[in-house]
Every structure is written in structure tokens, then in C-alpha cells.
N, C-alpha and C positions, 0 to 999 in steps of 0.2 A: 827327794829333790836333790840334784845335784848341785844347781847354786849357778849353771849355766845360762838359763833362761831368763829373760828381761827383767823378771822379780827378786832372784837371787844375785842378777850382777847389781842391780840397784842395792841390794839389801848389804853386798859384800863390800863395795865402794861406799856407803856409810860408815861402817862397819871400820875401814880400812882409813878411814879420816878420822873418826874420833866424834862419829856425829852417834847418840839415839836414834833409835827408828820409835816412832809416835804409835802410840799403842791406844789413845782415849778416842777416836775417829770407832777404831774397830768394837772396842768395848761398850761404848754407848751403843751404837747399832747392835748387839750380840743382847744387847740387857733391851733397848725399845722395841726394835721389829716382832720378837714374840709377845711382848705386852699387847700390843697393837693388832696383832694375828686372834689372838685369845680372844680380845676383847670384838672382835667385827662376828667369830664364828659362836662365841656365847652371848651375844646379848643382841646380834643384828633381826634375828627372828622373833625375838621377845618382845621389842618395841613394837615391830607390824603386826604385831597377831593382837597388842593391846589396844592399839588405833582403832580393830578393826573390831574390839570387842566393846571398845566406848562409843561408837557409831549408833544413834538413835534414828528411830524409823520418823520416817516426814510425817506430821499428825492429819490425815484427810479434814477437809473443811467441810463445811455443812452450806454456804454461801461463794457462790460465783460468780464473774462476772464473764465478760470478753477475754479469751482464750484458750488453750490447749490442755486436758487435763486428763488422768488415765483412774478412771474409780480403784479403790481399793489403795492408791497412792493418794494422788492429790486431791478426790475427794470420795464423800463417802459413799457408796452405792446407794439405787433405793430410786425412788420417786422425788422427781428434781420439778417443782414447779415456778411459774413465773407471772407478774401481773401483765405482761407486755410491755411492744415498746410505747414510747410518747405519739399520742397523734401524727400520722404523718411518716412515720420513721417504721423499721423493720428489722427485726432481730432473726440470724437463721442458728438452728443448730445442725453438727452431722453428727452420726455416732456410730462409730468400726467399732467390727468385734477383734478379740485376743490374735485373730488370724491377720487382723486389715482391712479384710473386706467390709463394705458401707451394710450397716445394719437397717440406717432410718437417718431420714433429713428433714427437715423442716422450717419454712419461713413462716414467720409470728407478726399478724397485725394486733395481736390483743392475747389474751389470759390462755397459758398452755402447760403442759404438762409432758414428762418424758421420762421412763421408766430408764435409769443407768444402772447395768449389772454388774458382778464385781468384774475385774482384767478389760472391759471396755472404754474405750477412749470416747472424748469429745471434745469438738469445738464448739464452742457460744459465739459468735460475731453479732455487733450489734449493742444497743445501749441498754441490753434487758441484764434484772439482776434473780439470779435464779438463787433458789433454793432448796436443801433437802426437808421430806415431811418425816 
């Protein structure tokens, strides 16, 4: 470096006054930014892989009501039965397979029963409370 360039005239006309040039600006950043580098490329991957190894599976229920549920997650496969709805009223279920497509439907005035296999979804609508046997 010659001492031409913006850095060097600045550093040469300190220099030529009787001033220090500050040298704890550059030292702190020379001693933090590799602390800081170190610390995101060894330990950034450690935390997510432990999140993801303290992640517990959703425990299937045995007992449903009114809503959307996929066997094998939210509840448990198997033979789902129910006493119906109240006089008057009307409970339906549907139930897709792992693909989407509608497996079986059904609207319930009274006592019914409905085989959910494992990866199949359903809906319950209606005030009926279903259960596994």
C-alpha cells in the first residue's frame, strides 16, 4: 500500500497531527465475528435435529365426536360404533381412503356402526358420540 488511497491519506494526516489511529473498533470485531461464525455453524444444526427428536407422536383416541379425523393419527382404527342421534335429529359420517377418494357415507337415525382402517380419513357431523370396540 502506498499510503495514496483514501485509507492511507486519512491514516497519514492522523499520523502527521499527532493523533492515534483507534485500533479497539477492529479488534473487538477480529476476536466477535469468528466467535459468532463458530457458534451458528456448530451448534445451529444441533438444536433442530433435538426439537425434532423431542417431538411426540399425537396419542389416537378411542372416543369422537363432530369433526375431521385421519385413523392411525387422531384416532384409533377398528370398528367405530355409535348409539345414534336424539329423536328427531341426524348424524352423517363420510370416509376417504389414503388416496381421497369417498370410501362409504352414511346418515344415522338411530344405533350404527363403521369399520375405519388404518391412513383413512373421516368426518362425523351431527350430535352422535362415536366410539372404538
Amino acid at each position: 500500500m502506498d499510503g495514496t488511497g483514501p485509507y492511507g491519506r486519512y491514516y497519514a494526516e492522523r499520523a502527521a497531527a499527532g493523533q492515534r489511529t483507534v485500533l479497539w473498533p477492529w479488534v473487538l470485531l477480529a476476536l466477535v465475528v469468528p466467535v459468532v461464525l463458530v457458534g451458528v455453524f456448530v451448534h445451529g444444526d444441533d438444536r433442530a435435529e433435538a426439537t425434532a427428536v423431542h417431538q411426540s407422536a399425537p396419542v389416537p383416541v378411542r372416543e369422537a365426536t363432530e369433526g375431521v379425523y385421519r385413523a392411525g393419527l387422531d384416532l384409533a382404527p377398528g370398528t367405530w360404533t355409535t348409539d345414534g342421534p336424539a329423536p328427531g335429529r341426524e348424524c352423517v359420517y363420510t370416509r376417504t381412503g389414503p388416496d381421497g377418494a369417498e370410501v362409504s357415507r352414511g346418515a344415522l337415525h338411530g344405533p350404527a356402526a363403521a369399520r375405519i382402517l388404518d391412513g383413512e380419513a373421516v368426518v362425523f357431523i351431527g350430535a352422535c358420540t362415536w366410539s372404538v370396540r
